[in-house]
N, C-alpha and C positions, 0 to 999 in steps of 0.2 A: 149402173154403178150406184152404191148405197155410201154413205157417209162413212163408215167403217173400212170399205172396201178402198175406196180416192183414201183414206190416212194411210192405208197402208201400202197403197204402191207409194204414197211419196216417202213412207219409211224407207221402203225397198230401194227407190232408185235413189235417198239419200245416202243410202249404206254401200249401195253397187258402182253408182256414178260420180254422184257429189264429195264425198269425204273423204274418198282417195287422191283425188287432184285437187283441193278448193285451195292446200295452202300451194301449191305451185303455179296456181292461176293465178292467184293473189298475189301474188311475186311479180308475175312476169304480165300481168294483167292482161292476163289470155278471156275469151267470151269461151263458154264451152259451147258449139255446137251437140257435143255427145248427150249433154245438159238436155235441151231444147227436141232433141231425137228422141230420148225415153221420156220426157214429158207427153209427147205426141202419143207415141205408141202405146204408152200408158193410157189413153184415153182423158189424160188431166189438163189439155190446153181446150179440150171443151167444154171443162167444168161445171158451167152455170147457162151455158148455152141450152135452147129448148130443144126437148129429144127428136122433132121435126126435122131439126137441121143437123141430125148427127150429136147432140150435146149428151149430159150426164141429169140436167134441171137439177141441179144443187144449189144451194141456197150462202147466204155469207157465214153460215154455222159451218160449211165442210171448205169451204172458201179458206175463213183465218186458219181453221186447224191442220190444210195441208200446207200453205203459207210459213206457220210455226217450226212445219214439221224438218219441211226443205231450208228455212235458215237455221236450224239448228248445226245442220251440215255447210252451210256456204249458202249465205245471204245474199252474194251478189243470184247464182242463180234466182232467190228467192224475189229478189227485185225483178229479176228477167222476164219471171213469172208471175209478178203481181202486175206490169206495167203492160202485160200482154192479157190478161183478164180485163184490167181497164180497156183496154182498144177496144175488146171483142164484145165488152156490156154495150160499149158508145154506138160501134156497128149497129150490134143487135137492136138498137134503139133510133135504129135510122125512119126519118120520117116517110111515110108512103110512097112517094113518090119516088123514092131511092129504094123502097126493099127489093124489088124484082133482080135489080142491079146487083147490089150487094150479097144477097144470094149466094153466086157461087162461092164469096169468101168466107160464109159462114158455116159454110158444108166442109171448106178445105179445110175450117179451123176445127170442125167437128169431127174429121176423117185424121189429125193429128198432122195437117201437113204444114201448116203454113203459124207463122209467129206472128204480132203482130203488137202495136205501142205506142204512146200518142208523144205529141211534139206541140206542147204547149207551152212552153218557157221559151223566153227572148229575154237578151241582154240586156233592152229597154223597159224590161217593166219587172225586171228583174225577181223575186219570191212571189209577184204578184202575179202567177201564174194567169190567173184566167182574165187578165187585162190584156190581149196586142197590140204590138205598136205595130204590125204589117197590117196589110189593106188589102182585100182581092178586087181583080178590077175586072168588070163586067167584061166577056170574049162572046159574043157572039150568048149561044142559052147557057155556057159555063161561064166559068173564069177563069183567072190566070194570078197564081200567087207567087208574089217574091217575098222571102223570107228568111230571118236569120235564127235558127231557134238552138237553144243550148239545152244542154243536159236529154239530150234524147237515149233517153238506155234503149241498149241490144239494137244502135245505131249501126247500121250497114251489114246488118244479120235480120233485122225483121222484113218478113215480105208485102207489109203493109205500114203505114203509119197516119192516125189519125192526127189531122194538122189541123188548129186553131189558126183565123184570121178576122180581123175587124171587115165587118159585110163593107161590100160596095158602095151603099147610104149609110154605113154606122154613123152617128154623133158623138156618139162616147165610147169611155173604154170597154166598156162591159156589151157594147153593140156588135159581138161579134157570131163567126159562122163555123162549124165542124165541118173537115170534108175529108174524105177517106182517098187518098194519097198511093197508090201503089208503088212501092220500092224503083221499079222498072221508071217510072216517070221521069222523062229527059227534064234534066236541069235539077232534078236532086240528087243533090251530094253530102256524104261527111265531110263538113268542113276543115275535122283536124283530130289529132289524137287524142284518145282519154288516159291520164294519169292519175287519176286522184290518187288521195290520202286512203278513204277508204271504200267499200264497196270496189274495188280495183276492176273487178271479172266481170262488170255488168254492161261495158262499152258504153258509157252516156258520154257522148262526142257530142258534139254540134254537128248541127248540118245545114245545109242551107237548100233554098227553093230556087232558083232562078227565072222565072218568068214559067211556073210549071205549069199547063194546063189541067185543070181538073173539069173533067164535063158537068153539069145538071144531074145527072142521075148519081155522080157521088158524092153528092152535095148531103149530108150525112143530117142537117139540122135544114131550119127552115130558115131564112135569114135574120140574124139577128139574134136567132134560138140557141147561140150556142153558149152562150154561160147560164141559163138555166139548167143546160145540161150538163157544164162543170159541175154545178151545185148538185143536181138531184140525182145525174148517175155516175158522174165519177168520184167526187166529192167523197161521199160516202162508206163506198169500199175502199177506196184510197188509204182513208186514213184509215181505215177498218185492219186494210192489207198491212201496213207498215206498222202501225203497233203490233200486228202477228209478226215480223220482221225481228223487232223490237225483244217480243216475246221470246222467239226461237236463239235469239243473240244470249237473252240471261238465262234460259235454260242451260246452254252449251259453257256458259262462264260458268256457273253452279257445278256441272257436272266436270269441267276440266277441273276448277277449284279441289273440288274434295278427290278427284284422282291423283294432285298434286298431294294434297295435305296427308292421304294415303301412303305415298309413293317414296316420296323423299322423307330421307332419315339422317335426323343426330345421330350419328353415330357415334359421338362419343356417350350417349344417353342409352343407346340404346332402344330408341323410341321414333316413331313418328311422327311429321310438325304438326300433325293432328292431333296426336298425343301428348303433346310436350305443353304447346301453345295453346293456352285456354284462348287467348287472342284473336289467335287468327279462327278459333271455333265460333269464335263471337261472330265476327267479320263474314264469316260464311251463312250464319243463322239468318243474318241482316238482308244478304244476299234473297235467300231462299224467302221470307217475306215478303221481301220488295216484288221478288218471282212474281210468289201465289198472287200477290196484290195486284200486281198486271195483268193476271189470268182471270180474276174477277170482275176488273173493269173493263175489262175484253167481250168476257160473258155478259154485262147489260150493257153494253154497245153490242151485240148481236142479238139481246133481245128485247132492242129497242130500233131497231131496224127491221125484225120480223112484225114487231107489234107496235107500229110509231104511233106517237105522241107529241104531246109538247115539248114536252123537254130532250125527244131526240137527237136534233140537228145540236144542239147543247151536247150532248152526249159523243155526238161527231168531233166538235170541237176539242174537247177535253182530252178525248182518248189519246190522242196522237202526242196532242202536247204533252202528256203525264207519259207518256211510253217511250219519247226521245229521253226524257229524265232519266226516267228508271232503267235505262239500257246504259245511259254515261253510267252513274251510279254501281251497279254490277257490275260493269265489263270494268269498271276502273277498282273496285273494290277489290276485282279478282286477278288485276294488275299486284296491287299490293301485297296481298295475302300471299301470291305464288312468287313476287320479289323476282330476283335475279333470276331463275330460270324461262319467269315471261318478257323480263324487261332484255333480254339476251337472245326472244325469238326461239327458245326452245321449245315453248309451248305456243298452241294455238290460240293461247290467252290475249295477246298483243294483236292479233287479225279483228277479231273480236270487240274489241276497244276500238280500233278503225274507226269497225263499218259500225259501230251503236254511233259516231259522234257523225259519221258521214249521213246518217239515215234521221241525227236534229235537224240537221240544217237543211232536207228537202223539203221545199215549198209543197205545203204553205208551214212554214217556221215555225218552234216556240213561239216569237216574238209575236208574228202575224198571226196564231191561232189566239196567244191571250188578248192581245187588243181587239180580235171578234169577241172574245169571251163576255170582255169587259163590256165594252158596246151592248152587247145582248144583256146584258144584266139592268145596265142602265135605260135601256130602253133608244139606244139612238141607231142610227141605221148602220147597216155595215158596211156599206155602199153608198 
């Protein structure tokens, strides 16, 4: 699969799959499995995965742009799909002693069968994602995790879920361990329904661990190893992925906007509100800048991850925060401009505004990315 080739199946299965159900999923806050089935078959949930193990070796360049591509159509999919990339790098990045093990789940994920998404947030340590407040406690060569984690997307749909926990000797909060969790595991459960405001269709339910056994070999990090590996391999595309989220949100406001300002007419004028209202032309123009200007700071955030530097992990920081903005900003811009037919749910402008305000508030925050921001500038630790 070529860079060209992964945008356009997820054109394809945005137009075949996604866009015809996303506003009734959104409604009724349905998960698509049908979503998740042409992802696979597609060959795009082994995107990034090495062609050893069945994958595509694409890089965070075809990464954000099928990301874009699929929240343009329904975002939650798009999150379904960014949070199940994140799993599959964390796997892929399993320490030695675990690759033989993991193996077969990397093959399923490269053969399109299997989903999968990590479960890093707890109640206790709340935006602070890669802090735990649960503990695993030494079982014999595994452990045994109880745990309460929230916001876990495509909760009780994915066939794997990689689970943070503070090691067995942690001292602090960042002393923690990755361990790859399979669904079937006695004692995990969704702990309860998901309803957000927005992203509706993406099932981030809590779940919880109950005293789950996880052996030695899926012990995914080395002890202790696992918030480096927050930092260095989810970290990254994370924010990478959700500003493409971001992206794909003000593309589809832009483009509803001016089928709106198209569509509906003064008719006592005679005219278009596109034609009438220098206004709301204005409003739109503003729109479409703000767009491009996310799509460029997109482009060196992806190539400043192909070619890193200093000011990278800076680069990390910034993007997400400037892309939760610039998604309020246009999905609310394109609330006003189209007025009573969005604020009425007749357009797909109001879904749109949701999921941009639901996709600021996922950890790590506005707030939590500038106070790293700020720290990094000043020179004090972030940690």
């Amino acid at each position: 699969m070529t860079h060209d080739s992964a945008v356009l199946k997820a054109r394809e299965i945005s137009g075949r799959v996604l866009a015809p159900s996303a506003g009734q999923n959104d409604k009724a806050g349905r998960f698509s499995p049908e979503a998740v089935v042409s992802l696979g078959e597609s060959g795009l949930l082994g995107l990034m995965l090495p062609v050893d193990v069945g994958g595509s070796g694409l890089g965070p360049r075809t990464f954000a742009a099928v990301i874009a591509t699929l929240a343009e159509a329904d975002a939650s999919v798009a999150m379904v799909y960014l949070m199940h990339i994140m799993g599959t790098a964390t796997i892929a990045a399993a320490r030695p002693g675990s690759a033989q093990a993991v193996a077969p789940t990397l093959r399923e994920i490269g053969a399109g069968r299997h989903l999968s998404t990590l479960a890093f947030s707890e109640a206790g340590s709340r935006s602070h994602f890669w802090a735990p407040v649960s503990r695993a406690h030494r079982d014999g060569d595994g452990v045994r995790i109880s745990a309460k984690k929230s916001w876990v997307t495509s909760a009780g749909h994915a066939q794997s879920y990689v689970v943070s926990s503070l090691a067995p000797e942690g001292k602090g909060p960042t002393d923690s361990t990755l361990y790859l969790v399979p669904a079937q595991t006695r004692g995990l459960a969704v702990a309860g329904p998901w309803d957000g405001l927005g992203l509706r269709a993406n099932a981030s339910a809590p779940i919880t661990l109950d005293d789950c056994e996880v052996p030695r070999d899926l012990q995914l990090t080395d002890d202790g190893a696992g918030f480096p590996a927050m930092l260095n391999v989810v970290l990254p595309l994370f924010n990478l992925g959700t500003a493409a989220v971001a992206l794909g949100l003000c593309r589809a406001a832009v483009a509803g906007t001016v089928s709106h300002l198209k569509g509906a007419k003064l008719e006592h004028l005679g005219q278009s509100l596109g034609e009438s209202l220098p206004t709301l032309r204005a409003q739109l123009a503003t729109m479409q800048i703000d767009t491009d200007g996310l799509s460029a700071r997109i482009d060196d955030l992806i190539d400043h991850l192909e070619k890193p530097r200093e000011t990278t992990m800076l680069r990390v920081l910034e993007t997400k925060a400037a892309a939760g903005d610039v998604a309020i900003s246009v999905t609310s811009a394109a609330m006003r401009a189209c007025g009573g037919a969005a604020f009425s749910k007749h357009l797909n402008v109001e879904r749109l505004f949701r999921d941009a305000h639901a996709g600021a508030v996922m950890a790590p925050t506005g707030d939590v990315l500038r106070e790293f921001i700020g720290k990094s500038l000043l020179g004090i630790p972030l940690f």
